[in-house]
Backbone as numpy.savetxt, mean C-alpha at the origin, in Angstrom:
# Nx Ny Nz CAx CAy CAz Cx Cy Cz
-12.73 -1.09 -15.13 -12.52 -2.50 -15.31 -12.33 -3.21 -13.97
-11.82 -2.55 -12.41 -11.60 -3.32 -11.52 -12.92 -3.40 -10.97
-13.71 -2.88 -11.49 -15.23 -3.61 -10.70 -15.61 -4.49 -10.94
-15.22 -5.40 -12.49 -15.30 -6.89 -12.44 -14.59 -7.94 -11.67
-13.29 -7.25 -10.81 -12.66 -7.87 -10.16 -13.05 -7.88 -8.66
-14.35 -7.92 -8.27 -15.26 -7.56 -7.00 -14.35 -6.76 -6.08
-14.86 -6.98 -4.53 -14.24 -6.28 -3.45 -13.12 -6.66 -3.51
-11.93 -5.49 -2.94 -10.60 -5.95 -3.48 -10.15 -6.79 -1.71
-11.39 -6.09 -0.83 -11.27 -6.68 0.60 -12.11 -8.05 0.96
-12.49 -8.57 0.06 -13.08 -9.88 0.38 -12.02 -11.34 0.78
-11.16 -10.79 0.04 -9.70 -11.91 -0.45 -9.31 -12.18 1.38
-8.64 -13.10 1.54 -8.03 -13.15 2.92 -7.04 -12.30 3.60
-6.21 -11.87 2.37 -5.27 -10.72 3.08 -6.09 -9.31 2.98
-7.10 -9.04 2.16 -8.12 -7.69 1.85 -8.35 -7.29 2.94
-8.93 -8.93 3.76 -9.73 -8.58 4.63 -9.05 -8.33 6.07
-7.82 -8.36 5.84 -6.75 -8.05 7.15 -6.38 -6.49 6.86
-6.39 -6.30 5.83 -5.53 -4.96 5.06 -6.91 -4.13 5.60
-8.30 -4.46 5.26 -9.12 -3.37 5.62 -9.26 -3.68 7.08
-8.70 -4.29 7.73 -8.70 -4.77 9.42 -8.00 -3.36 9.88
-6.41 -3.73 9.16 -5.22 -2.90 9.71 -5.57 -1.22 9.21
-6.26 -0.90 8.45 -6.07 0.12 8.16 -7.37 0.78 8.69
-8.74 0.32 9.47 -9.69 1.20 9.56 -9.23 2.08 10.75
-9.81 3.23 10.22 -10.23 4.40 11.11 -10.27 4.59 12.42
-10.91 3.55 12.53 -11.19 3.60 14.29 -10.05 3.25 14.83
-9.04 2.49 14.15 -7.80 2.14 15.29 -7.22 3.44 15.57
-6.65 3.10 16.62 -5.77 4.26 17.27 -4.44 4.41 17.16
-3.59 3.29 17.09 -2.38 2.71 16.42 -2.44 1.85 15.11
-1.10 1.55 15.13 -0.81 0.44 13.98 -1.34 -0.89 15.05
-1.46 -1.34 14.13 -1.03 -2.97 14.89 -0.48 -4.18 13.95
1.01 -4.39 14.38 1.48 -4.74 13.95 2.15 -5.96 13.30
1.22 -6.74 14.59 1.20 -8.20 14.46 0.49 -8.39 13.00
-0.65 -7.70 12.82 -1.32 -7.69 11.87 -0.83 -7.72 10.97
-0.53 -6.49 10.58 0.58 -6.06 10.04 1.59 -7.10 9.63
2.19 -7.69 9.94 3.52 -8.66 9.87 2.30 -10.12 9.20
1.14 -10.29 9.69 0.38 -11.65 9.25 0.17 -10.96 7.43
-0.39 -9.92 7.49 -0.26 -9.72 6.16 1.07 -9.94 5.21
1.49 -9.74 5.44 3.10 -10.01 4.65 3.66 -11.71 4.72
2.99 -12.30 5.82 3.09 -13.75 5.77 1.98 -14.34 4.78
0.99 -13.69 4.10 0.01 -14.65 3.51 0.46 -13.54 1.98
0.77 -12.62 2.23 1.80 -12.48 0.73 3.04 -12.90 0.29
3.83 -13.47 1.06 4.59 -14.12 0.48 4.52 -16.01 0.55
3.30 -16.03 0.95 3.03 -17.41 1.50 1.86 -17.78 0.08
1.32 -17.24 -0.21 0.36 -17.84 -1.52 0.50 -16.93 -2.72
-0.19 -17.82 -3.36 -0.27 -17.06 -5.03 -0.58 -15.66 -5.15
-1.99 -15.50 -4.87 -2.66 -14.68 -5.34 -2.37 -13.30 -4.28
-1.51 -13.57 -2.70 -1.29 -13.01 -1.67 -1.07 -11.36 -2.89
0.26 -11.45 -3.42 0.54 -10.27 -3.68 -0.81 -9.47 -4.63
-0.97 -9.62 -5.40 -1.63 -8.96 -6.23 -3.15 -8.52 -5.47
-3.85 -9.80 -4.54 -5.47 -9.27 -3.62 -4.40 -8.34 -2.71
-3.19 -8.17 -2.45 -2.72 -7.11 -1.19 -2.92 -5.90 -1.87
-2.52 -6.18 -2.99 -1.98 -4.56 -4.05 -3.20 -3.91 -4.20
-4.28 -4.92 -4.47 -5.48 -4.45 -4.68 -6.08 -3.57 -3.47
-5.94 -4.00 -2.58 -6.55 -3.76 -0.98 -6.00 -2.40 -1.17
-4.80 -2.66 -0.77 -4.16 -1.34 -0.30 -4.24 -0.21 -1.68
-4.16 -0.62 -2.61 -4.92 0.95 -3.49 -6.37 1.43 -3.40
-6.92 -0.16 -3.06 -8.48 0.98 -2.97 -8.57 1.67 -1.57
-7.56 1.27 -0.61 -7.60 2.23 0.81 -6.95 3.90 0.66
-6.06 3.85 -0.29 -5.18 4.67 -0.68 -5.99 5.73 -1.92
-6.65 5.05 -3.02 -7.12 6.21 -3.73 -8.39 6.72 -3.51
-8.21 8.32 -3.73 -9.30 9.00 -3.02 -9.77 9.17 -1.88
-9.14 8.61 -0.97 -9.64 8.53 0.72 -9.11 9.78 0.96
-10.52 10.18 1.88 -9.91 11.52 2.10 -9.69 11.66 3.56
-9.91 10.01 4.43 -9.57 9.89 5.65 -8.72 9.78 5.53
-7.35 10.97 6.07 -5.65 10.38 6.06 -5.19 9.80 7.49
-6.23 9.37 8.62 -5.72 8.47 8.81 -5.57 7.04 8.68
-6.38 6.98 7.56 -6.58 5.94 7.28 -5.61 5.51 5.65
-5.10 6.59 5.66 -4.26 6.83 4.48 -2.90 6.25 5.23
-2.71 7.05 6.43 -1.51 6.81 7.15 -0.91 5.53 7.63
-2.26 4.73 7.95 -2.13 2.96 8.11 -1.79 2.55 7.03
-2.56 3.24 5.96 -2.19 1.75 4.47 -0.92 1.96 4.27
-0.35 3.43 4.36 0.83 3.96 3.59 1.79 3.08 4.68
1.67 3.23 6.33 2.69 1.88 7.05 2.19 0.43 6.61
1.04 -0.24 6.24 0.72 -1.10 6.02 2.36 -1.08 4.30
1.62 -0.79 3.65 2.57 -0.62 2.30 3.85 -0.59 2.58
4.59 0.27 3.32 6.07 0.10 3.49 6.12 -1.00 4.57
5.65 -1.76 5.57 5.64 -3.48 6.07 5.93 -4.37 4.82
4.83 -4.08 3.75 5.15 -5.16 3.01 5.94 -4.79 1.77
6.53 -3.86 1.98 7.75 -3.61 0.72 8.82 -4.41 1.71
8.69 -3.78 3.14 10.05 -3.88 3.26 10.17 -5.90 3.66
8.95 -6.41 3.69 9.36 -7.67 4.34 8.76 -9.11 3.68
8.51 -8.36 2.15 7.90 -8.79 1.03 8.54 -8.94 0.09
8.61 -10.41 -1.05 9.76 -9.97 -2.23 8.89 -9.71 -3.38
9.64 -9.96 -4.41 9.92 -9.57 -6.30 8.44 -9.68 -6.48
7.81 -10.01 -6.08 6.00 -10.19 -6.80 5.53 -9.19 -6.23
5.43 -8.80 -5.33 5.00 -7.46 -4.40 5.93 -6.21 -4.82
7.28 -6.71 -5.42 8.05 -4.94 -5.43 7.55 -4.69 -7.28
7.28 -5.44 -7.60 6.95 -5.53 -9.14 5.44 -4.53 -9.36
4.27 -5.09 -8.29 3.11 -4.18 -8.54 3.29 -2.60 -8.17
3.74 -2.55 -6.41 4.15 -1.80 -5.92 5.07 -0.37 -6.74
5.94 -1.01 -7.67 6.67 0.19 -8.07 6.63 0.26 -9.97
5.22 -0.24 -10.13 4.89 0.31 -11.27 4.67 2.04 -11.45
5.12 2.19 -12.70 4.27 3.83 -12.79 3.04 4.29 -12.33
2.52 3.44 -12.83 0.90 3.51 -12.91 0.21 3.51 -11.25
0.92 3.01 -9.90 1.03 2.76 -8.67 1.64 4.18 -8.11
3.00 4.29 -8.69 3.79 5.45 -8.05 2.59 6.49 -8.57
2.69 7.04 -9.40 2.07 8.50 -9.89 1.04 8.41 -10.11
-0.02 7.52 -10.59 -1.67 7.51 -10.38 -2.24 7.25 -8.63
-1.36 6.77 -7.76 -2.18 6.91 -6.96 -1.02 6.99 -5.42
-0.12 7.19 -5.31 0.66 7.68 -4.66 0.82 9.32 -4.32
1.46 9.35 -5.81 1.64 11.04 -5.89 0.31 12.00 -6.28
-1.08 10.89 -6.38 -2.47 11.59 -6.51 -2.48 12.16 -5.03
-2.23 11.65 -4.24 -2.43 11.41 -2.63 -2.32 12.49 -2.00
-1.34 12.89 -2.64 -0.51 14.52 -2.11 -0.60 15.87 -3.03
-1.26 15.18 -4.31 -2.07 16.55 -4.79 -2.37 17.63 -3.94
-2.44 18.84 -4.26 -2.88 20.17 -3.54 -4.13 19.95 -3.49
-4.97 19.73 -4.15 -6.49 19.36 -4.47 -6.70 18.51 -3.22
-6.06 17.80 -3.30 -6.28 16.79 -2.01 -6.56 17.42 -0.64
-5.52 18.34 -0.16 -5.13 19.14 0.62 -4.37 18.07 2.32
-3.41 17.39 1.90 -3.12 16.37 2.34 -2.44 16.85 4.00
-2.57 16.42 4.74 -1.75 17.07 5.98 -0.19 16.78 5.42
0.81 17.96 6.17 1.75 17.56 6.30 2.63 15.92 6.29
1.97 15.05 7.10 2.50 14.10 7.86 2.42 13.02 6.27
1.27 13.31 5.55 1.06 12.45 4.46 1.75 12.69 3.31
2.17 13.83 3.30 2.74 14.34 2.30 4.26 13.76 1.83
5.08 14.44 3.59 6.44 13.34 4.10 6.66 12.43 3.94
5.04 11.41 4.44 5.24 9.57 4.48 5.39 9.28 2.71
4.66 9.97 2.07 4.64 9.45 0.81 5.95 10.23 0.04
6.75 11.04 0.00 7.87 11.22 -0.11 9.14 10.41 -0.02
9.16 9.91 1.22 9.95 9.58 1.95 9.78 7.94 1.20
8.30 7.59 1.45 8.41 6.14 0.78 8.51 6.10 -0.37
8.64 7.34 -1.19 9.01 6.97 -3.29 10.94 6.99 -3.33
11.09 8.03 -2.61 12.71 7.78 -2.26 13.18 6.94 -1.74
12.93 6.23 -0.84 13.93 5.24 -0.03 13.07 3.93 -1.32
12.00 3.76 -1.93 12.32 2.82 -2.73 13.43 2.34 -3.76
13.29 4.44 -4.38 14.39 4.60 -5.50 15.49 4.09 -5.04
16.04 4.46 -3.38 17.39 4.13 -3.21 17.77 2.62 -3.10
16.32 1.94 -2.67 16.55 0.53 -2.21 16.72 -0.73 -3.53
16.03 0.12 -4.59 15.71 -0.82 -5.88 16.80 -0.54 -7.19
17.57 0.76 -6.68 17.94 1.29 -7.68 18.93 0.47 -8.76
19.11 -0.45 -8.40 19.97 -1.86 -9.03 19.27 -2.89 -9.88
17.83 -3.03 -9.41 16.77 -4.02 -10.14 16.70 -3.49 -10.81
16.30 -3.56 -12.01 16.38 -3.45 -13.49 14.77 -3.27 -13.58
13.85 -4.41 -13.35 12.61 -3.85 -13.52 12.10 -2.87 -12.55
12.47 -2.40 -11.86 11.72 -1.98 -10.77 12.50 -0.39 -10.61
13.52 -0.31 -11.69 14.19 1.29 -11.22 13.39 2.60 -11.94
């Protein structure tokens, strides 16, 4: 069904999210980084074209470093993003269809991806654990 919803990177923040996260960079970059989280909490549609972006960078890629940007891209905008962004972000269907797909054995995920995505399902649990929708 999300193929009626075209490129999820066409949108204005998509097209920063597939900026920040290609391959070829060598670092983060973070300015970037930080502009994305200003046009998600700055317009409507910011959160949901972000959510989009960053899962289609995230599922099935079997470039992890390019896994490794979205996954810092993703914790930027948890951590500097509100309630419309922590709402998509920590659905089931987000955590365990395509988070904890990530680190499948099948996958054969490096170390480093395995940690980042660990590390970011826990420190959500600990950070949300009070919101009611989001625990």
């Amino acid at each position: 069904m999300e193929f009626l919803l075209g490129n999820p990177f066409s949108s204005p923040v998509g097209q920063r999210i597939e900026k920040a996260t290609d391959g070829s960079l060598q670092n983060e970059d973070w300015a970037l980084n930080m502009e994305i989280c200003d046009i998600i909490n700055e317009t409507e549609e910011g959160p949901k074209d972000a959510f989009r972006a960053i899962k289609k960078r995230l599922a099935g890629n079997k470039n992890f470093h390019e896994v490794m940007l979205a996954l810092t891209v993703l914790e930027t905008c948890v951590k500097n993003c509100g309630h419309r962004f922590h709402i998509l972000v920590g659905s089931q269907d987000f955590i365990e269809g395509v988070l904890v797909r990530t680190i499948l054995p099948k996958n054969n995920p490096p170390a480093i991806v395995h940690d980042k995505v660990l590390t970011l399902i826990q420190s959500w649990a600990d950070a949300f654990r009070s919101t009611p929708d989001l625990a």
